[in-house]
N, C-alpha and C positions, 0 to 999 in steps of 0.2 A: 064636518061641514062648516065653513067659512059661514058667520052669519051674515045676512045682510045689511046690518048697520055699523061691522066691522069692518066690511072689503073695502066701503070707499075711503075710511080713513088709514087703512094699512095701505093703500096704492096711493094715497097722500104722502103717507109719512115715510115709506121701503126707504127712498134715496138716502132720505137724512139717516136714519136708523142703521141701514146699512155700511153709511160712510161712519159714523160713529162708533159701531158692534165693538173693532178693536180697543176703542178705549172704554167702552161698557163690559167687554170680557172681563179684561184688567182689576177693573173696577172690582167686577163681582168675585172675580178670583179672591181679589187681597179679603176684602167684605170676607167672603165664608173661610177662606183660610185662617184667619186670625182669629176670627171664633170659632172655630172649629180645628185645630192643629193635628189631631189625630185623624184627621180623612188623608195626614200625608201618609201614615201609617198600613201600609198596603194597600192604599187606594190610588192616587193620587200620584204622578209621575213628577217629584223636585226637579229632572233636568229637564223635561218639556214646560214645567211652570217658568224656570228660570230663563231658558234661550225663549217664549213664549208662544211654540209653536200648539201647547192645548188651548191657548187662548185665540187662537189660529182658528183651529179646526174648531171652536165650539160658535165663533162669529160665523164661519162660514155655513155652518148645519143650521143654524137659524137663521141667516138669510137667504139660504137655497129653500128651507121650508115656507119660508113668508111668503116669497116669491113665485113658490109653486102654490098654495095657496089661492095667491091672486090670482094667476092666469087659471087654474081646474080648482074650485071654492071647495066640489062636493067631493075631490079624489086627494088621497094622502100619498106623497110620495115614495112609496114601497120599497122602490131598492134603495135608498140612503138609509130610509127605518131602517130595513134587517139588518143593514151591517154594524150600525147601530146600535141596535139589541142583542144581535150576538155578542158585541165588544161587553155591553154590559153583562151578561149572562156570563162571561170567563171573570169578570169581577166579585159577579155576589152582589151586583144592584137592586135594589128592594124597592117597592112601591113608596113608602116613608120619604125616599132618599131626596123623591122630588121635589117635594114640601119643602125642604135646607134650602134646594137650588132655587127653588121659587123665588124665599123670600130675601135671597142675597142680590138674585137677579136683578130683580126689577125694583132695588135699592140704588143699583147700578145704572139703573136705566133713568131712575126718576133724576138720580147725582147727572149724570151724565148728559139728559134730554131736559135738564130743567130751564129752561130758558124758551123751551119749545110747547112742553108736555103737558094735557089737561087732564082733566079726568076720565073721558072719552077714551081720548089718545090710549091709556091708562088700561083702560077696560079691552081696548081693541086689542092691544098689546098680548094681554093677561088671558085673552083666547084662545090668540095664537100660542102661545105657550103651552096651553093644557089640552088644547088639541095634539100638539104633538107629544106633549107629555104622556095622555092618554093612549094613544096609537102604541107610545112604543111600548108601555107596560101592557096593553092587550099582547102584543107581540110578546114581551119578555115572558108572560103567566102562559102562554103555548108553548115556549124552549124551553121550561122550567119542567113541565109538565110530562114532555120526551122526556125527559134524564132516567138513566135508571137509579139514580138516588137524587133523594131530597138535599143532597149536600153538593155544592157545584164546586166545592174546592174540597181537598185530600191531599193525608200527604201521600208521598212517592219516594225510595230511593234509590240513589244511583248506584246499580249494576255494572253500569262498564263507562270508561269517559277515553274517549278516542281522538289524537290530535286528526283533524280535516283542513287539508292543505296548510300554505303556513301562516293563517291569524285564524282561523276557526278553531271549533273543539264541538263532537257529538257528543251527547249524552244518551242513556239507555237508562229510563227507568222502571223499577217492579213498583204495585202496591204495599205501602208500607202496615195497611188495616185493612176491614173487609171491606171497606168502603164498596159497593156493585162498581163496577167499570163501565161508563157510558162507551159505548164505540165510535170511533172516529172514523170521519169517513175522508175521503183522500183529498188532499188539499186542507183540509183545517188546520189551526195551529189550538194553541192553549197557552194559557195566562202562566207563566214561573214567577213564583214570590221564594225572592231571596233576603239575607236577613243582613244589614247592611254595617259595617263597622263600628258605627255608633247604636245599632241597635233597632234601628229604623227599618220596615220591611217594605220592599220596594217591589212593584209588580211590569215584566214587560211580557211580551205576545211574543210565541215562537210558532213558526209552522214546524208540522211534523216533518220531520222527511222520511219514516221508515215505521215501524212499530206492530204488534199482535194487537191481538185481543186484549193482552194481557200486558203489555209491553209501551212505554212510549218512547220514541226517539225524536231527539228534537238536534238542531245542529246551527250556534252562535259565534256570530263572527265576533272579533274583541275589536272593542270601540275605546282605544286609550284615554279615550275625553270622555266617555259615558261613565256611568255609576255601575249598573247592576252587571255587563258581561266582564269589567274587572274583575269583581267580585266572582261569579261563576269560573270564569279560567283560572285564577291564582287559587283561590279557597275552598271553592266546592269539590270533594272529592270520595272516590267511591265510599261508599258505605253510609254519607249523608243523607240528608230528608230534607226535600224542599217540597212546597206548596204546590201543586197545579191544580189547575182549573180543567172541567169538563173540556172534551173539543168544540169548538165552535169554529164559527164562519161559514157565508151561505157559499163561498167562490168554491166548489166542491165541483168532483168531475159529475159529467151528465152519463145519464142513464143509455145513451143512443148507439148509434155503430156506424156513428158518420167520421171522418176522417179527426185531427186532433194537431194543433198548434198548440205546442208549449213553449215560449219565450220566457226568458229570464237573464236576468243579469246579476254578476257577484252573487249574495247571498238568498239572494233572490229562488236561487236553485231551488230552495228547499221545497215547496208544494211542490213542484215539477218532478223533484225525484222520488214523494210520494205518490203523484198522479202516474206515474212508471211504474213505482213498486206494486199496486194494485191492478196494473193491467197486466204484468209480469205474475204476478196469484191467481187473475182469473181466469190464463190460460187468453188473454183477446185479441183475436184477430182485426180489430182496428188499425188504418194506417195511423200513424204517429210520427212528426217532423217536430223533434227536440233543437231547441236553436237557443244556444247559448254566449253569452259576452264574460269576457273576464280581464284585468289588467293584463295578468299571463296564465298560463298553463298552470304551474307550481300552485297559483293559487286558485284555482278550483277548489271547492269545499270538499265537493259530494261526487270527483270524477269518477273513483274507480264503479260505486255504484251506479251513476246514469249510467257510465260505458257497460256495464255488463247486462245490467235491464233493457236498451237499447238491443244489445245481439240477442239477447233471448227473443226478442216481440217478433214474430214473423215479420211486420211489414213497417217498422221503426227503422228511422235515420238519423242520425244527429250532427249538425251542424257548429261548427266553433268560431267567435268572432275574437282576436287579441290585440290589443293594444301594442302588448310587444310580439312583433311577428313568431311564429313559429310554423314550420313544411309542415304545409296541408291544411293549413287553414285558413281562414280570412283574416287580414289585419285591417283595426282600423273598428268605429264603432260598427253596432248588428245594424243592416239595412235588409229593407226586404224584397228590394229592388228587382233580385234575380232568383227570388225564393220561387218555386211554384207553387201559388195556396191553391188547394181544392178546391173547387166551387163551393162545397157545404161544410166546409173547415171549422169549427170551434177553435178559437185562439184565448189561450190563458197567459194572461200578462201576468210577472212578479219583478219587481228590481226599485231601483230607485226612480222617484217620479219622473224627470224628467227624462227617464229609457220608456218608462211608460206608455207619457204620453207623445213620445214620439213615434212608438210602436204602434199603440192605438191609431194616431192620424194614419201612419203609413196602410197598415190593413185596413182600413176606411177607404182610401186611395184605392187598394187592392181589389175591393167588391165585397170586403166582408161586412156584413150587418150589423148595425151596433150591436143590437142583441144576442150576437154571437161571439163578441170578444168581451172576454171577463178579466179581472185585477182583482189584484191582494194588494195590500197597502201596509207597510211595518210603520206603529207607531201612528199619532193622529191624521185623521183622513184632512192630509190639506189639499187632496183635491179639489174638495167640496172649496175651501177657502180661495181658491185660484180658479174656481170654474166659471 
């Protein structure tokens, strides 16, 4: 709850603070990096620090939270939290951790707003922050709490590594120790820390797209400009041991029997073809309209799998959108113009933001409920930054 000798000075101050946040991230970034070097050390993302898109998404999460604040004082923004605390919970974010962020933060804000900032200002600030700070560690001590171990990362190694179309690669990994095995449930991804040429361990999010009880598959396009899928396609190879993280993410399929929209684009595929493979294990008779985009054919990641999960499903379709034409499919970007959504459709967005949120507007157009069309997002949420 928003005090009340805070609200009127945060709805004073949102504009300025807001317009500033990118150069207050900045700020705080250099501030705790420099004193702190080893949070780049399997924390911490060097190519989202360097192109500056975590400083993106950490401006936009505090001023989506301030925001929301002002307008509901007494209600916490709940779905940016969980995604939020899931993200941390595939890290090994600790309650301590916030105390660092605190006090680099609002070093940065004091550097940054000094021209403006009082002591008030200061305290107003310092609320909002530990308000949401607190919400998400209540949140994080409940995910923690699920796991079937106290350890939210293990290693794992790889059993089988599969070229998938042509810049992808699957992986298939066992338990490397008895670590228990949290279960994952369809649509999650998990945290892989790989160990990086100079020595440095770098952490990115993959969805699953396949996996047992006992099994995890995960499936990475190669990003020639990135760091860590270099690393994974050239060097990681069977019989290795990398780090994962518990499953997390709340975008999970729903429990219901009402129809199913799954959208994706490029690599996007991967929850989609875990949200298949589980309806394909449960035996379910749900409709399911699979709609996919891709430059071409050849590269699909995950095709021969959708297509086979698809003919198993009694009442599954799949649609194909390409770039470069190929018989019998649509060319040209996915539109949904001639789709038929169900009335009570559930639509799960994954791809790159802007198939997104073109997707999203479009099904909105359609009649579907916000509430019913859900996204995964690889990498910092700059939704939140761009909303």
């Amino acid at each position: 709850m928003l005090s009340a000798q805070s609200l009127p000075l945060i709805e004073a101050t949102l504009p300025l603070v807001g317009e500033r946040m990118p150069q207050i991230a900045r700020n705080f970034y250099k501030r705790m990096l420099t004193a702190h070097p080893e949070l780049f050390d399997g924390l911490f993302s060097r190519s989202n620090q360097k192109n500056g898109t975590q400083q993106q998404a950490l401006a936009g999460s505090i001023a989506v939270f301030a925001t929301h604040m002002v307008k509901n004082p007494d209600i916490t923004p709940e779905a940016m939290l969980s995604r939020i605390a899931h993200k941390h919970i595939s890290l090994d974010i600790q309650p301590e951790q916030y105390d660092i962020v605190y006090k680099y933060l609002f070093e940065g804000i004091a550097d940054e707003l000094s021209d403006v900032i009082t002591a008030e200002i200061a305290a107003a600030w310092t609320e909002v922050y530990w308000l949401m700070a607190h919400a998400l560690i209540k949140m994080e001590k409940g995910l923690y709490a699920g796991l079937a171990s106290d350890k939210p990362l293990a290693p794992w190694i790889v059993v089988k590594k599969e070229a998938a179309g042509t810049d992808a690669v699957t992986f298939t990994l066992e338990p490397a120790d008895d670590t228990p095995v949290t279960p994952a449930l369809p649509g999650q991804y998990v945290s892989v820390t790989a160990t990086m040429p100079d020595g440095i361990r770098q952490v990115r999010q993959y969805s699953l797209s396949a996996g047992t009880a006992t099994t995890r598959v995960f499936t990475t396009k190669l990003d020639a400009d990135g760091e860590v899928s270099p690393v994974l396609h050239r060097d990681v190879q069977v019989g290795d041991t990398l780090i994962l993280s518990v499953p997390c993410g709340d975008i999970t399929l729903d429990a219901g029997t009402g129809p199913l929209i799954l959208a994706s684009a490029g690599i996007g595929c991967t929850p989609s073809a875990s949200i298949l493979r589980s309806l394909v294990d449960t035996g379910s008779k749900r409709e399911v309209l699979v709609l996919h985009a891709e430059s071409n054919l050849e590269r699909w990641a995950l095709r021969e799998q959708m297509n086979e999960d698809v003919a198993l499903l009694e009442a599954a379709e799949l649609e194909l959108w390409l770039e470069i034409p190929s018989e019998g499919h649509h060319e040209g970007f996915m539109s949904l113009a001639n789709v038929a959504i169900p009335e009570d459709a559930s639509v799960y967005l994954c791809g790159p933001l802007p198939f997104m949120r073109s997707l999203r507007s479009q099904a909105l157009q359609s009649g579907v409920p916000a509430d019913r069309i859900h996204y995964e997002i690889f990498g910092p949420d700059l939704w939140l930054a761009n909303a």
